[in-house]
N, C-alpha and C positions, 0 to 999 in steps of 0.2 A: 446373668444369663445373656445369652447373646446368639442371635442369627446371622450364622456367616453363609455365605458363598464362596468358599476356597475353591480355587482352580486345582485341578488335578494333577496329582505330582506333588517332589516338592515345591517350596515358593522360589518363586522367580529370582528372589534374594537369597536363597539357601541352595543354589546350584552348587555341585559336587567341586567345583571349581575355586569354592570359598572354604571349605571344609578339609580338614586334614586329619587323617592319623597318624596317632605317632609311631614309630616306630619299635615294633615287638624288641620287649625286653627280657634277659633271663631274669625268670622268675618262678616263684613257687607257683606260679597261674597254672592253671590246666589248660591246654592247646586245643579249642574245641576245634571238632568238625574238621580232624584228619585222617585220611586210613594209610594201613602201613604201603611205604613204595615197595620199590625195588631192591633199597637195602644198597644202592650203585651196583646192582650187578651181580656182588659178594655171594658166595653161598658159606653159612657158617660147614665148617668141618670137623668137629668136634663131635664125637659120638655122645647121643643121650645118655644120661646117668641117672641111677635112680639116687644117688646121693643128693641130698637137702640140698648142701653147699654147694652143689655144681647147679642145683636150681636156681640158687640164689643170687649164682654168679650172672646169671643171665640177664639179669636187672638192670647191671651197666651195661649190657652191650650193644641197645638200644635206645637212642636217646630222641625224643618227638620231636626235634627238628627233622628227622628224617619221612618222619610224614608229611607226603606232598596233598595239595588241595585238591586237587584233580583226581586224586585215587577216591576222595571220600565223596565227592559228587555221584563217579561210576560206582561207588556201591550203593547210592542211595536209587541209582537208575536201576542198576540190579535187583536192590530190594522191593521195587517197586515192580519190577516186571516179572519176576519169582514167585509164582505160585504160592499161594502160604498154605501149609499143610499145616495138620492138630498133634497136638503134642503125642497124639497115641502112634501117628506114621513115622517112618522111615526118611531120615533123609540122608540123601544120595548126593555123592562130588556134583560140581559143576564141569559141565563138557570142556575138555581144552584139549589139544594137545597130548598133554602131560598127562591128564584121565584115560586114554587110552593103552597105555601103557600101565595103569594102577589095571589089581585084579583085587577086587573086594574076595577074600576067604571067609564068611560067616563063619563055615560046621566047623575048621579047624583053628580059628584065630586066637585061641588059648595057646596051642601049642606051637605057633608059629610069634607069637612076637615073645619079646624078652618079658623073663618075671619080673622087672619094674613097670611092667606096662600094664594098665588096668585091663579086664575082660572088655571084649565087643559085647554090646545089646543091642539089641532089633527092638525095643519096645519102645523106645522114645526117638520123637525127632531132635531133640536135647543130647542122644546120644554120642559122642565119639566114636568115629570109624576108624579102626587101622587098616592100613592100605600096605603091599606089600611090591616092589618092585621087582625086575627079574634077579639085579645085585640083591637082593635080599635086605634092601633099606626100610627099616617101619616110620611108616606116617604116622600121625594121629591128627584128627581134625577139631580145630577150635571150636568151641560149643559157640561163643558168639559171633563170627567174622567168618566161620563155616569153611575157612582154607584149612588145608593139610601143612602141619608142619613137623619139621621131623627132628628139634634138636630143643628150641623156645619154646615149649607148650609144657602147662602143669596139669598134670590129673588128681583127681579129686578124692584124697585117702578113704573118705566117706562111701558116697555112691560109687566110686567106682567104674562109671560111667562117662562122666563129663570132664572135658579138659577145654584149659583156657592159655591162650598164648599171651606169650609175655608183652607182647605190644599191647594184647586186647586190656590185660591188667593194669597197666602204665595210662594207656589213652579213659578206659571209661571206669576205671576201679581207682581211680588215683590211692582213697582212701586206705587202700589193703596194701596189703605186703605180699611175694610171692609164696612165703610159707604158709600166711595166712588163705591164701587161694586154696594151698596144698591140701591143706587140715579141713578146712571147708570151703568147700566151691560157692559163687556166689548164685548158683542155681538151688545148691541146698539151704543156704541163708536167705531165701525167699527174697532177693533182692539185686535180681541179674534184670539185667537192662540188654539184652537183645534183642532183636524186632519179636521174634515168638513170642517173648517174655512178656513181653512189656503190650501185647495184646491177648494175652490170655488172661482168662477171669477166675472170681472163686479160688485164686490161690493165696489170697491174705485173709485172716481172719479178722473180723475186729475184737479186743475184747473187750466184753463187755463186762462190765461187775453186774455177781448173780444177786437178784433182788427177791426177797422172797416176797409170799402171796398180801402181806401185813404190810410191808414198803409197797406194794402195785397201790394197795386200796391207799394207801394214805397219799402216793399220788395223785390217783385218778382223784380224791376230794378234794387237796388243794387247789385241783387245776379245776375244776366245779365250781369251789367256793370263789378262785378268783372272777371264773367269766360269770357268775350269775348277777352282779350288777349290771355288767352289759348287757347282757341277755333281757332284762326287765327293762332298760331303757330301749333297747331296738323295740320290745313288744309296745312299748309305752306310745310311741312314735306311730306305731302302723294302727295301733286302738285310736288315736285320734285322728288319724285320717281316714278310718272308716265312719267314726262318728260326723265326722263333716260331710263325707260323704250322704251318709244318711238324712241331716239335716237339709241336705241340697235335693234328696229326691222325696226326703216329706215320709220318711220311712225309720223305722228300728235297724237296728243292724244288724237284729237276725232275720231281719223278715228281703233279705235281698242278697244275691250272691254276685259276689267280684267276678268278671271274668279272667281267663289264666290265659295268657301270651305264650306262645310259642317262644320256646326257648333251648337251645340244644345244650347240650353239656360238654363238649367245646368251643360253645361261645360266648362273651363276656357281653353285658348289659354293661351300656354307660349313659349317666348322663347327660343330655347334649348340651349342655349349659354348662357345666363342671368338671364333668370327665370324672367325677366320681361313679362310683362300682355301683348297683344295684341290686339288692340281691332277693326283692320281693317285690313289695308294693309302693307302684311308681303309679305317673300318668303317663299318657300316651296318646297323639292325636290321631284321631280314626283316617283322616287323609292322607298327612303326610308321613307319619311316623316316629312323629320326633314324642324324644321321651325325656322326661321331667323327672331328677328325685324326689324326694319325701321334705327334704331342706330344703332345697331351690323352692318348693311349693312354698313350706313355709314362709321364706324371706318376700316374695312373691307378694301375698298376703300379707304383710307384717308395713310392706313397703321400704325395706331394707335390701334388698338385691344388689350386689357388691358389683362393679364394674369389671370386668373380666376382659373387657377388650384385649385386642394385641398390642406389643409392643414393640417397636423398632428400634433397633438400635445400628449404630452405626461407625462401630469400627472397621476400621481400613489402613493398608499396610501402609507407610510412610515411606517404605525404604530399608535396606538393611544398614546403611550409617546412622538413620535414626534409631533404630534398634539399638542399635552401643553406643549411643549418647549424643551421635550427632545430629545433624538438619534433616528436617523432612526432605522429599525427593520432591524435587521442582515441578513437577507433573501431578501434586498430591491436592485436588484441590477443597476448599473448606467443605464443611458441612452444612447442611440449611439446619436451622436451630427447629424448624415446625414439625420435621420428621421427626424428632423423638419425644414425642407425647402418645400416652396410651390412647388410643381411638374411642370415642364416646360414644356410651352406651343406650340404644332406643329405649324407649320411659315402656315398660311392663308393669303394669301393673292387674290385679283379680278384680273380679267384677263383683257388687256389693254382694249379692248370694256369696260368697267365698269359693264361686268356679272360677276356673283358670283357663283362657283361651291361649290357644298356640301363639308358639314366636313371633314377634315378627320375622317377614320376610328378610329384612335386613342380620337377624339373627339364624336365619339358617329354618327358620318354622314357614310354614302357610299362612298362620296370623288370622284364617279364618274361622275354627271349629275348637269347642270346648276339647279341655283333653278330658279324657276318661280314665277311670279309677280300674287298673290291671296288676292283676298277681303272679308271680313265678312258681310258688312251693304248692303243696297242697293247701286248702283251707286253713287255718286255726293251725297249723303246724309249728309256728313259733311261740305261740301262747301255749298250746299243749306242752312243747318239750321245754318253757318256764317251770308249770305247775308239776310235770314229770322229776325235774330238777331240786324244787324245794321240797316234795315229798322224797327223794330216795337220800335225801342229807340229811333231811330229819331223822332217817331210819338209822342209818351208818352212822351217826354223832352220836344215838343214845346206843347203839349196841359196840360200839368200836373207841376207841379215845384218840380224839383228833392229833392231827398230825403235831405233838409238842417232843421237843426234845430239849436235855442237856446237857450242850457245847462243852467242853474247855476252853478258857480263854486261848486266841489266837496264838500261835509262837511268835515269839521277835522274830524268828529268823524266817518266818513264813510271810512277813511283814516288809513292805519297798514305801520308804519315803518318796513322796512324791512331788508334796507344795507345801508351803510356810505361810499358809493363812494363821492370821492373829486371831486367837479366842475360837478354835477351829477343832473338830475331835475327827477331821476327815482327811489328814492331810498325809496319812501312810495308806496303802493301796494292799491286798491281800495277793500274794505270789508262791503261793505253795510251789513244790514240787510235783511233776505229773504222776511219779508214784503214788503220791497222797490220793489222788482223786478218785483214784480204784477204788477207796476205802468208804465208808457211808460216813464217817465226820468230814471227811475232804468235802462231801455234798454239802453235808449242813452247815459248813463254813461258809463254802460259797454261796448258799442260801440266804446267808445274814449281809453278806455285805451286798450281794447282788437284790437284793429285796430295796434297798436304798439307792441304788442308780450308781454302785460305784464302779469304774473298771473292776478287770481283774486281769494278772498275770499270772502264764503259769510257764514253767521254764520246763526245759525240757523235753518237749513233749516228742519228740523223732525219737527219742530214745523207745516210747512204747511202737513203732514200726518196724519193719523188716531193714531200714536202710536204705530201698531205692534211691538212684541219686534222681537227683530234683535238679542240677544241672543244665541248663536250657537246652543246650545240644543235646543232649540225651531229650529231651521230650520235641522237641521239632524232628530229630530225627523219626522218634514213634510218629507221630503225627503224619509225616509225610509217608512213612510206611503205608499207614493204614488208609490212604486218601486215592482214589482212581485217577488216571494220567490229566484227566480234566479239573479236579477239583487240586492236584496238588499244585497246578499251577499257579494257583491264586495263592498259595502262600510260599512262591518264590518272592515275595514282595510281602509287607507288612503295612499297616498304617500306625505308624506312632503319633504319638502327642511332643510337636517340640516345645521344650516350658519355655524356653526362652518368649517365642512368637506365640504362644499358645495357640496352636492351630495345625489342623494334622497335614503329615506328611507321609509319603511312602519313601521306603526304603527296601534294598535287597536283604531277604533274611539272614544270610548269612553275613552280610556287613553289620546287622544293627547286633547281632549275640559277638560278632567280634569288638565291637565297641562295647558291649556288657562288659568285655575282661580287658580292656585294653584303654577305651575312653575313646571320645574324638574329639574335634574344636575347631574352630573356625578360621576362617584365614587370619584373624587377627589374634589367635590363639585362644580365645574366651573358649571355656565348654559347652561342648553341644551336650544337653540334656533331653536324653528322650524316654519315653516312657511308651509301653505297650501294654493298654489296658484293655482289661475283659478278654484274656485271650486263652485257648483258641474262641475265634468268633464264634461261639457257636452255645447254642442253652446245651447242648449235647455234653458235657466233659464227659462223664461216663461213657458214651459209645466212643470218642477219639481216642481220650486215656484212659483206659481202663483201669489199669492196674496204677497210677497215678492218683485216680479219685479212689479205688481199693487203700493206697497207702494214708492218705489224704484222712479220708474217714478212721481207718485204724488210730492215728494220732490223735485225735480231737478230744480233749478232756473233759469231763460231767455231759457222757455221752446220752445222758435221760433229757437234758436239752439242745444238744447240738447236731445228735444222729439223724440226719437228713434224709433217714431214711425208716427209721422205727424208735424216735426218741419220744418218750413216753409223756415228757414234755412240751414237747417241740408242736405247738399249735399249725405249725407250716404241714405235717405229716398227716393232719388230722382229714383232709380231705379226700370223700370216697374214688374209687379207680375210675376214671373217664371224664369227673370233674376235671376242666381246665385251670395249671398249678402257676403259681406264680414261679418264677424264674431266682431260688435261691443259692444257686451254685453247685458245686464249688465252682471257683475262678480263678485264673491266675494274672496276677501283676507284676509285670517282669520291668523295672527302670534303671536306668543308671543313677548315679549317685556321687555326691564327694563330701568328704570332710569340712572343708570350710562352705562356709555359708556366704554367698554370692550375695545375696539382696536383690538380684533379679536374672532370672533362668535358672532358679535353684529346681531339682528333682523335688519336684512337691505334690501333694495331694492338699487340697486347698480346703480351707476350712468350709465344712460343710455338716449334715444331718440327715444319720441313714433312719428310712420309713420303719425299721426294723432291728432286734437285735445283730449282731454280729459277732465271731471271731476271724481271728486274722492270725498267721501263721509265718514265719519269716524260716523258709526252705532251705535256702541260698543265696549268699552273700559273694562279692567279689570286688578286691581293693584297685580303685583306679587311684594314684599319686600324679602331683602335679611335677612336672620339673621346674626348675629354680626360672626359666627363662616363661615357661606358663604363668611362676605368681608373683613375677614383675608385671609380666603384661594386666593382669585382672587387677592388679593396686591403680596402673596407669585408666584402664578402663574404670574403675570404680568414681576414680575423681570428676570423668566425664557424664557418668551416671547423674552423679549431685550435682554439679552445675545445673544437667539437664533438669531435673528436678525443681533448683531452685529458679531456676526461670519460664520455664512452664508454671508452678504454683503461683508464681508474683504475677503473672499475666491473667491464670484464671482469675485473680482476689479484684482485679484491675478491671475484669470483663466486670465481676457482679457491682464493681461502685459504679462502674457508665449505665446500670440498668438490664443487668444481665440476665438469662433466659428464665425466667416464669416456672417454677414448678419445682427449681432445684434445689436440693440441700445445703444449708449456710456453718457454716464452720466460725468458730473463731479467727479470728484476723491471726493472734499470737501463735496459734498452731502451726497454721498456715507457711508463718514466715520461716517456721524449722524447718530444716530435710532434715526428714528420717531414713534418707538411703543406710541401713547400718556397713560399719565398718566390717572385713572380711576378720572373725571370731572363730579362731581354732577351737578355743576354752567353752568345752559344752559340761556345763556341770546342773543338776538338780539345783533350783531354785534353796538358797536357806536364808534363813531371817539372822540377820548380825546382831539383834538386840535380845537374842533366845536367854534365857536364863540360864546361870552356866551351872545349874543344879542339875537342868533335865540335858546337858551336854554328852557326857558321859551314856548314858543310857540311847541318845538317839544316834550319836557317830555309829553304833553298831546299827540301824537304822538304816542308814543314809542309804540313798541310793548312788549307780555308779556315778564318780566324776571324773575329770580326764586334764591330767595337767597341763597341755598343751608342749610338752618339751618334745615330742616326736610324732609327724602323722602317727607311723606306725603303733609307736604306743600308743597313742589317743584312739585309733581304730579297732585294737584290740579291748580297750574298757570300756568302750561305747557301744558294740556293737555295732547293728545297720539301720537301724531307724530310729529317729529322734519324735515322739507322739506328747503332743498337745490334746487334752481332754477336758473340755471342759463339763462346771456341772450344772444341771437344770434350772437352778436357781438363778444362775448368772446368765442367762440368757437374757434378759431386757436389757441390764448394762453391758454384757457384750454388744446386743446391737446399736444400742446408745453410741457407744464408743468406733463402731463401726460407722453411722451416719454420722458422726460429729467429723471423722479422719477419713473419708473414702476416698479425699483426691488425694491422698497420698500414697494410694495402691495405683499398680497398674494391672492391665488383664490382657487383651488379645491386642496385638500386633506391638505390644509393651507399649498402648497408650493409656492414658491416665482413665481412673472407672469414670465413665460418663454418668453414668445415674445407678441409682440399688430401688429395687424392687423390692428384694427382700434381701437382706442382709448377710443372710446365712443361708437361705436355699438358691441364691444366688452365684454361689462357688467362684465368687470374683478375688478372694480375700487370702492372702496369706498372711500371717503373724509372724514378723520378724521377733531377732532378740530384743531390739531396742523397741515395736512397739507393745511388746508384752509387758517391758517395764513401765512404759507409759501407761497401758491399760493398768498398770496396778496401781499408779500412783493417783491417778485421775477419779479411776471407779472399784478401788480395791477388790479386783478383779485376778483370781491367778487360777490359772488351768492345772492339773495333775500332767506334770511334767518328766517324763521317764526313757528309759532307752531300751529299744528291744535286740534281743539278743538273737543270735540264730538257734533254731530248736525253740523260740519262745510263742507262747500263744495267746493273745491281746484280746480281754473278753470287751466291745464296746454296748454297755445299755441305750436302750432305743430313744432319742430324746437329747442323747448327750451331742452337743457339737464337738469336732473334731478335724485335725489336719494332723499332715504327717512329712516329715523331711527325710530322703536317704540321704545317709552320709556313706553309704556303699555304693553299689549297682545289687540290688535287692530282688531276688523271686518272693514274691509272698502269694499263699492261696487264702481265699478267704470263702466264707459261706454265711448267709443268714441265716437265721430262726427264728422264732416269735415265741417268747416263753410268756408264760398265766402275768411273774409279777410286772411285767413291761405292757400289757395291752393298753392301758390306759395312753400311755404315748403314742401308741402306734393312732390310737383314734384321734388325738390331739393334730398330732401332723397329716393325718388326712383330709383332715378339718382347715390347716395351716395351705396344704398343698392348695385343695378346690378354691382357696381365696386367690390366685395366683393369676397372671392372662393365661390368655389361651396358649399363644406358642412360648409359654416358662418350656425350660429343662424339668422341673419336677412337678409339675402339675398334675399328671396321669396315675390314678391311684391303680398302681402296678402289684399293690399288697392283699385290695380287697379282703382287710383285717374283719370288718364284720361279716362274711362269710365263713371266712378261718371259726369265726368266734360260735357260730349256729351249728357247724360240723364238729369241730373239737366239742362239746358239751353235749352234742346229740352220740359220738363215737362213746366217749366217756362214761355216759349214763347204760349204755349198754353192756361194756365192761366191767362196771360199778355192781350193775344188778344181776348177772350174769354171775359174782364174784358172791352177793349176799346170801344167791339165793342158793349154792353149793352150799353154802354153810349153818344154813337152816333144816 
């Protein structure tokens, strides 16, 4: 973790002056963000024909070099200054010229235009207009780009209604064919991308598999029986802090009432000491305000209270020659070693009665007045809805038979090798197909391995949506549609993440999506890797993209935990209307990406530990290739990389033998002396063990997951897919981090200097895992991660608990969203537990999950539904 102060802009070393693109090539790329020109001039003169073949002819005769950039900026000013009217109105030409001379004929436009030409309707603004000239020329107007065209435009054999021109197919339909426009428009494939479209709601379904009344109740008890341990430990916790209470006023503890704090229901209780959530019974000083959890009291008391100070740190840019392996910049001056120690903590401790006086002053309290024993809920509300909880289970377990079923063993082919642990029965990964999951075995599979903390893969999953593209261009255009002249300014510019420097930069939008399909690099030819995360900025996705998080959801497989919005599982949904929600998406992460593995400025998401379940979705992919003269140059930088490396590490080892800084982590001398800068590694294959027994060979080659022989990018791109995911699992978390403080100066993090100190290892996000130090971790701590490649259309289940990093070897859109399912809570409370131990300004410190309120709500909703469900059946 780290506190920077970036100057705004890019950095001073990343001016546009050092950066190049290369130059557009033909290619199977799609040409984002052009609209049709002029055509030079040209008017086609070829009369329309309803024959196929003359439709089909039309394909060639527009080719998207011909779209200029400056057409498609003036139609986003258009679309933005154009009234947006509801699918139920009329829409009408735009003014020119040439529209005064069009005479719209509604009554008689059947018997005025030619029988290839579909009927005019007035009922949609979706509709195609034909326009009639005095020559007697017919228009028809393209349903997405809203010009009149009178020879390129295909109407839609279906509706009958909508027509789409041949540019508009080519630029934002690449996928389709014009015959396939023909036969179905992609307004009746529920998967048109016009500015209307693409903000109108309620036209995706999701489906959901129908669950009957016998699957609800065995639901709702699993998810009962899982939270009622928690449920009895939060009750556990707040009965002995009224018991102390009591003891400290000489009283029983029903002979005295808590008082209740004002508290609104959009606003969050925290901690002052922790920043953990509060969701009952806390302290609170009657002066100043400051409020204590139920823990902190405890430690308090115990005399155990964890140091939380801040922490400073201090990275600082060297230079852009240091950046690619050369010298600091002459101006770069050292560091004082005394700034990076955590700031020490004033001695708190309870006074013998076991009350508790405020902070000190230095901690943020008055330090004068006992705090007082304050409630949120009503009285006894969490002990009630215990004992509410173990009676309506006892009822439902003797009239009902718990939720048991039996499985068939898993399919091989439902089955993705992942890791080659020795003596291991976990080292294939469950990958059904998204058909399967419709089904109620699809659940109970993923039931069995997700009850264990394992990933899960499911391929396919776009195929259960309508299509929309996922395209970037296609979604900044929406975006910018739906944005007022003030707000779409602010995303004329983006803030990415450069990996190289790690530290954000702005960029023009429309440069950073043409570097998505095209790549960019530096003056010295190295790739520029940027990344645009959490975007659109906004908790909003639903109001920006509508029909994007419509599509979004539709996809999402074993939707009883992932539906973010009525998953019968999903403890995230469980919260009543007006409660303030935690922020679980959807989201999008849109990076670039390349096939080989750099070893430093790779398109990475760094190992890390989400507070919560997740899936993750890979939309859209898009191949950047190096040219020959690019991977000469990064072989020539690479060798500067290791130099750098080894002479920075022989100078750290050199600082701690003269007596070097106090507090830091010590490594072995023999580690030390290696770089691990790894070499640039076409060959991405699935981890296998060379001493397998050649009995079980046979059987597992059908197994295996993809490998990639390295004889062609393009080959190698197409059997890998777009992201390469490292998972580890719960168990190896201690020797992960082991391996992590024994090797930390071997990573680098912001401004590509070496990690100064780890706090925590893993909530840290300083860490990437190369190839070469994966094989180290294994050799060292027989340590190996479930190692896999995600596909486009695939959907990556991550359990809450599991560390995890990720590599594009594309330029990658992926949407992701949390949830909090019954069998994961126990993690979620471990890392909140993990987080509050952290300083104050950590990156993850701030319990943003508020898991045991999820836990009070989910079990309080539940039990209503449960008895609601029994007492129909009585």
């Amino acid at each position: 973790m780290e506190v920077l102060i970036v100057e705004q802009g890019r950095l001073g070393q990343y001016n546009d002056n050092k950066i190049r693109t290369p130059k557009r090539k033909r290619s199977n790329f799609l040409h984002h963000g052009k609209e049709e020109g002029s055509s030079n001039g040209k008017r086609i003169s070829k009369k329309r024909s309803a024959s196929s073949n003359l439709v089909e002819s039309c394909e060639n005769e527009f080719s998207m070099d011909e779209l200029e950039e400056d057409e498609e900026i003036m139609f986003l000013i258009k679309a933005r200054t154009r009234k947006r009217r509801s699918v139920d109105c009329e829409v009408m030409g735009r003014g020119s010229s040439k529209d005064e001379r069009v005479k719209y004929e509604l009554r008689n436009a059947t018997s005025k235009i030619s029988s290839s030409s579909p009927p005019s309707s007035s009922g949609s603004s979706c509709t195609s207009k034909c326009t009639e000239q005095d020559n007697r020329e017919v228009y028809l107007k393209c349903h997405h780009c809203m010009k009149e065209e009178k020879k390129t435009i295909v109407s839609c054999s279906k509706c009958k209604k909508n027509s789409y021109c041949v540019r508009c197919i080519k630029q934002w339909y690449p996928h389709m064919k014009v015959k396939e426009v023909k036969d179905l428009c992609p307004f009746c494939r529920r998967n048109c991308n016009c500015n209307a479209c693409l903000h109108s709601t309620g036209v995706i379904e999701t489906p959901k598999r129908d669950i009957s009344d016998r699957e609800r109740a065995q639901h709702l008890e699993c998810l009962i029986s899982n939270l009622l341990p928690f449920l009895k430990q939060i009750s556990q916790e707040q009965v002995q802090e009224i018991e102390i209470e009591a003891n400290i006023r000489g009283l029983s503890p029903s002979e005295f009432e808590i008082p209740q704090t004002l508290c609104f229901n959009d606003e969050r209780v925290y901690c002052n000491h922790c920043a953990t959530s509060i969701i009952d019974l806390h302290r609170s000083c009657p002066k100043c305000s400051y409020e204590l959890c139920l823990s902190c009291c405890r430690e308090i008391r115990q005399g155990c209270l964890l140091d939380r100070g801040e922490v400073k740190f201090q990275y600082r840019s060297r230079g852009y020659d240091y950046i690619h392996g050369g010298d600091p910049s002459p101006d770069c001056c050292p560091l004082e070693a005394s700034e990076d120690h955590i700031e020490p903590l004033t001695e708190w401790k309870a006074n013998d009665d076991a009350t508790v006086t405020c902070a000190p002053k230095e901690m943020g309290g008055c330090g004068d007045c006992m705090l007082d024993l304050k409630r949120i809920l009503p009285p006894d509300w969490i002990s009630n809805l215990e004992v509410k909880a173990k009676h309506l289970l006892e009822i439902f377990r003797t009239e009902h038979s718990t939720f048991k079923h039996d499985c068939a063993e898993t399919r091989k082919d439902s089955l993705l090798k992942a890791a080659s642990r020795e003596d291991s029965c976990d080292n294939f990964l469950f990958c059904p197909d998204s058909r399967g999951t419709l089904q109620k075995e699809g659940l109970l599979r993923f039931k069995e391995h997700w009850v264990n903390g394992e990933p899960v893969i499911v391929r396919n999953v776009l195929e259960q949506a309508n299509g929309l593209s996922w395209e970037p261009m296609v979604m900044w255009r929406a975006l910018s549609e739906n944005m007022d002249t003030a707000s779409t300014s602010q995303f004329s510019e983006v803030k990415t993440i450069d990996c190289l420097a790690g530290c954000e930069v702005e960029i023009n939008t429309r440069e950073f999506f043409k570097g998505y399909t095209e790549g960019r690099m530096y003056n010295n030819l190295w790739p520029e890797m940027l990344k645009l995360k959490d975007w659109p900025p906004s908790d909003k996705f639903e109001d920006l993209l509508p029909r994007h998080c419509d599509e979004f959801i539709s996809a999402l497989p074993f939707q009883e935990y992932t539906d973010p919005r009525a998953g019968i599982l999903n403890l995230a949904v469980k919260l009543p209307p007006g409660v303030l929600k935690p922020d679980m998406g959807p989201k999008t992460y849109i990076a670039y990406g390349l096939m080989e593995e750099l070893g430093r400025g790779d398109s990475v998401t760094k190992l890390h530990c989400d507070m919560s379940d997740a899936v993750n979705i890979l939309t859209h992919t898009s191949e950047v290739q190096l040219s020959d003269e690019q991977q000469s140059a990064i072989s020539r930088l690479n060798k500067l990389h290791r130099a750098q490396d080894e002479r920075e590490l022989m100078d750290w080892m050199n600082s701690l033998k003269d007596g070097g800084q106090p507090g830091q982590q010590t490594q072995d001398g023999e580690a030390l002396e290696n770089t691990l800068s790894p070499e640039i590694n076409v060959e991405l294959k699935v981890p296998e063990d060379e001493d397998e027994d050649e009995d079980e060979d046979e059987d597992e080659d059908e197994l295996d997951g993809p490998t990639t022989s390295g004889s062609s990018t393009t080959e190698v791109a197409e059997e890998t897919g777009g992201a390469l995911w490292d998972i580890f699992r719960r168990e190896d978390v201690p020797k992960l981090e082991a391996y992590l403080m024994k090797h930390y100066k071997e990573f680098r993090h912001t401004y590509c200097s070496l990690v100064e100190r780890v706090i925590h290892p893993i909530h840290d996000q300083s860490f990437y895992l190369t190839l070469e130090h994966k094989k180290k971790l294994k050799e060292e701590f027989g340590v190996e991660p479930w190692t896999f490649l995600q596909k486009l259309g695939e959907a990556v289940f991550i359990p809450a608990g599991c560390p995890h990093q990720v590599r594009n070897l594309k330029s990658c859109t992926k949407v992701a969203a949390d949830f909090v399912s019954p069998e994961n809570v126990h993690e979620c409370l471990r890392l909140t537990e993990e987080f509050r131990q952290l300083p104050k300004n950590h990156r993850a410190r701030e319990d943003k999950l508020e898991i045991k309120k999820m836990i009070l709500y989910a079990v309080d909703e539940a039990l209503k539904d449960l008895e609601a469900m029994v007492s129909t059946q009585v």
